[in-house]
Legacy VTK file of the C-alpha trace (Angstrom):
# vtk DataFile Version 3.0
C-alpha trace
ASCII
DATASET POLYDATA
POINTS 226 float
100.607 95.087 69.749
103.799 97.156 69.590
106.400 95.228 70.936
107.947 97.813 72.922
104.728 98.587 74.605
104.425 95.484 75.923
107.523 96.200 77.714
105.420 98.626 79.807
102.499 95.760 80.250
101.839 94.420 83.227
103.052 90.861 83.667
101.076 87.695 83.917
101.440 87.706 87.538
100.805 91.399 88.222
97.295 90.734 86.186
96.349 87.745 88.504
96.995 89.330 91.431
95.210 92.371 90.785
92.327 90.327 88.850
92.095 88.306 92.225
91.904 90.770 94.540
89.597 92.478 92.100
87.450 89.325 92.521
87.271 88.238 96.004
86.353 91.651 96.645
83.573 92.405 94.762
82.443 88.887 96.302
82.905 89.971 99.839
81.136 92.854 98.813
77.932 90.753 97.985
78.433 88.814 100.564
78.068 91.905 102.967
75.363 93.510 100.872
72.803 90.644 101.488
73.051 91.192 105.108
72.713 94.484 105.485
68.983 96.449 105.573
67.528 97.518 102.525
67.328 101.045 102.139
65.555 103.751 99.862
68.293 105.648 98.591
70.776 102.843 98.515
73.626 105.564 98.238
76.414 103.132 100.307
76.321 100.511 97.979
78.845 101.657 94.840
81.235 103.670 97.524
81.079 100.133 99.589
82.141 98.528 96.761
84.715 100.789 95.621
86.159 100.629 99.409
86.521 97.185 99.590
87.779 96.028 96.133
90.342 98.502 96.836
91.122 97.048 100.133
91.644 93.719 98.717
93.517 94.337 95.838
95.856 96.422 98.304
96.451 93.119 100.293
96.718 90.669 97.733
100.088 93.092 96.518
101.002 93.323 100.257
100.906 89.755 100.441
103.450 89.024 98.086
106.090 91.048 98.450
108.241 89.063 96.151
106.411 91.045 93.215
109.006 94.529 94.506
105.290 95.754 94.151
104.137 98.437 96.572
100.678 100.063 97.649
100.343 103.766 98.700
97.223 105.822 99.645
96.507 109.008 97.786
93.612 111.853 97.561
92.605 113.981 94.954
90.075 116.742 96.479
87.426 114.503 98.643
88.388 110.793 96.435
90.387 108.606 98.202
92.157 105.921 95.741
95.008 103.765 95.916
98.167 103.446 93.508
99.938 100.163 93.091
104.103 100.702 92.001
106.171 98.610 90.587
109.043 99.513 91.899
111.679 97.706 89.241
110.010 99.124 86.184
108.533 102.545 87.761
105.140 101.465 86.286
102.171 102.779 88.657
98.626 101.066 88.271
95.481 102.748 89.287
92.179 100.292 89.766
88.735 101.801 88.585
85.421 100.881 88.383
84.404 101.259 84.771
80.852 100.039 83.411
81.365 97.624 80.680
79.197 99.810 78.267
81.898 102.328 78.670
84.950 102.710 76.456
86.804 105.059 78.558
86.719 106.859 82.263
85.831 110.556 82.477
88.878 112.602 82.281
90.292 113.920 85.542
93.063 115.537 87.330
94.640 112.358 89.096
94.019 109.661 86.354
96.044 112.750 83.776
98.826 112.816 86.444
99.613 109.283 85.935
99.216 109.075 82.380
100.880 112.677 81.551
104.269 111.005 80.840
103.254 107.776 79.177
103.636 109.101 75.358
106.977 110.845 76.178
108.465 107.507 77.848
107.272 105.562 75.207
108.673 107.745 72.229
111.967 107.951 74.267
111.571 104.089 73.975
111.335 104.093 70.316
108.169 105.094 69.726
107.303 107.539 67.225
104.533 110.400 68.490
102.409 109.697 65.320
102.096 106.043 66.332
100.762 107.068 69.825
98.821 110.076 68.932
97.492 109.435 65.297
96.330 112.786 63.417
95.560 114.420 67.346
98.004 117.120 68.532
99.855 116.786 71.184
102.328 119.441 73.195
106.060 118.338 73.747
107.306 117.150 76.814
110.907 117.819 78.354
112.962 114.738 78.199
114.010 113.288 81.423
115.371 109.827 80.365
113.180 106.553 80.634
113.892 105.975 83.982
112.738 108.691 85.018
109.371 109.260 83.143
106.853 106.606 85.370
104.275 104.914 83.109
100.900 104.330 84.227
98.116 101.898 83.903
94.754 101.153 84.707
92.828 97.950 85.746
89.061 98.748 85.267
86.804 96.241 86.325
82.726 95.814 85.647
80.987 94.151 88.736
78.139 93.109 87.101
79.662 91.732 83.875
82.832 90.012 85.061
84.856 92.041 82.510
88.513 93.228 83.585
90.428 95.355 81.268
94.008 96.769 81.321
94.941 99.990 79.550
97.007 102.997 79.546
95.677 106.460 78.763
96.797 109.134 76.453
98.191 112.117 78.224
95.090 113.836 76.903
92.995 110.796 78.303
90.877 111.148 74.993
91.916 107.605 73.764
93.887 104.588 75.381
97.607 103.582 73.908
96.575 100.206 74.216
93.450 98.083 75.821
93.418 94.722 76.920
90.759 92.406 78.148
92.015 90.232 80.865
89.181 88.488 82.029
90.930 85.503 81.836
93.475 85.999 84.127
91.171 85.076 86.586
91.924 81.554 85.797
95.207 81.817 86.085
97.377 80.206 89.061
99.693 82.425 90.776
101.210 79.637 92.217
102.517 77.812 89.111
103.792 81.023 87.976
107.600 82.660 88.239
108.024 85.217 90.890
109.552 88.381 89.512
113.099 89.373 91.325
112.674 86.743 93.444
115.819 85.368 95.138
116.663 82.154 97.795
118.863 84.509 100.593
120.619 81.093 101.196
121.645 81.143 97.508
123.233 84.487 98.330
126.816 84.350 98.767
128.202 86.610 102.243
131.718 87.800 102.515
133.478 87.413 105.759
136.393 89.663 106.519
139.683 88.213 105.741
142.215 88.546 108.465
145.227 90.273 107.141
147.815 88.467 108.892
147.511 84.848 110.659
149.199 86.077 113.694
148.583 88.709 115.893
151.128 90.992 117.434
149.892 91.784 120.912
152.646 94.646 122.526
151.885 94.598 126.439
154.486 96.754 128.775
157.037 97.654 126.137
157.208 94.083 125.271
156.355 92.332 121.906
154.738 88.704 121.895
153.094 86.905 118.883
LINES 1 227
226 0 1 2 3 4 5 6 7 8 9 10 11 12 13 14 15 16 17 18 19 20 21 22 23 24 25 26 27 28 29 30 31 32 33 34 35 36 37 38 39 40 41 42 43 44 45 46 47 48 49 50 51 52 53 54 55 56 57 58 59 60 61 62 63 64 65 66 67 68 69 70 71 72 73 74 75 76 77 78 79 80 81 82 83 84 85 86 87 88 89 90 91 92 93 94 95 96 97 98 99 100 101 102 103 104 105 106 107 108 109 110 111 112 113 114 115 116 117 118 119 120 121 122 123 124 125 126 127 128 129 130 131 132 133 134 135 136 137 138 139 140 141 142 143 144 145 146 147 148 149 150 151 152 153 154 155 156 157 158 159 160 161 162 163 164 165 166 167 168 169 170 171 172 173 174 175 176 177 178 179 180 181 182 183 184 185 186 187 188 189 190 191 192 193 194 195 196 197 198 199 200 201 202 203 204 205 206 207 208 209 210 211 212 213 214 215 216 217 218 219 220 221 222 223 224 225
């Protein structure tokens, strides 16, 4: 792995939390689907899912604010989805159901507006296009400096597998820059781990105004007293 594109990775702690809440949802999920009716069509069930592994991914982020990590609510046409930001690094990670059996998701609109200025950021890293790209072509994009150009990722997740990946598409979305499994981040504790920005207000240091002079002059009726 390029070392510079593990700059853009997320960290340890970014992959448990979002592993996590991947987890406990899909397990509220079953939880919910064994009491409900059985039906014919069974159409609820992978929007139901989707709804509340979102939902719980968005709240393990929430709580722990310490991670400068935020959660916002998009739409592209009638698809709801959610978009996790790391605010420090401008990195912004997309969660997606993906079957296992599957290499890659089926290009779209949204998922190529996060990933449309991954190569450029990268190559303005140090990158070279070839390195990204391979033999594909690939159109030039204006350069912007590298914090401006956002990179983004996506955690896809298989319910029925257990498998969690991390990745970030081409702008093309016809291959990944890189693909991780991080299945195992499930095992990892969150709470032996280092918070990222995290700072003790108490250890924070606050100036107090410094009084120019140690006496004050007070003038009442024409007359000066100190």
């Amino acid at each position: 792995m390029n070392k510079l594109i593990e700059k853009c990775m997320l960290t340890n702690e970014q992959r448990a939390l979002i592993v996590k809440g991947i987890q406990r949802g899909i397990m509220e999920y079953q939880d919910l689907v064994t009491s409900m009716p059985v039906t014919r069509t069974k159409k609820h069930a992978p929007h139901l899912l989707y709804d509340i592994v979102n939902e719980s991914v968005a709240t393990m982020i929430e709580d722990n604010p310490h991670t400068q990590m935020k959660v916002g609510s998009r739409r592209a046409g009638f698809h709801p989805y959610i978009v996790i930001h790391d605010t420090i690094r401008n990195i912004f990670i997309l969660v997606s159901k993906l079957q296992g059996k599957k290499y890659i998701p089926t290009p779209c609109k949204y998922r190529g507006e996060f990933a449309s200025a991954n190569a450029i950021r990268l190559n303005e890293m140090g990158i070279s296009m070839d390195e990204i790209y391979g033999d594909t072509p690939y159109q030039e994009s204006l350069s912007l400096g590298i914090e401006n150009q956002p990179f983004g990722i996506i955690v896809t997740y298989d319910s029925k597998q257990e498998s969690y990946y991390e990745g970030a598409l081409r702008p093309d979305q016809e291959d990944w820059i890189y693909k991780e499994d991080i299945s195992d981040s499930i095992n990892v504790d969150i709470d032996v781990l280092v918070p990222l920005n995290y700072h003790h207000l108490l250890d924070i240091p606050t100036p107090l105004k410094t009084p120019l002079e140690e006496d004050i002059v007070v003038k009442l009726k024409g007359k000066t007293t100190s």
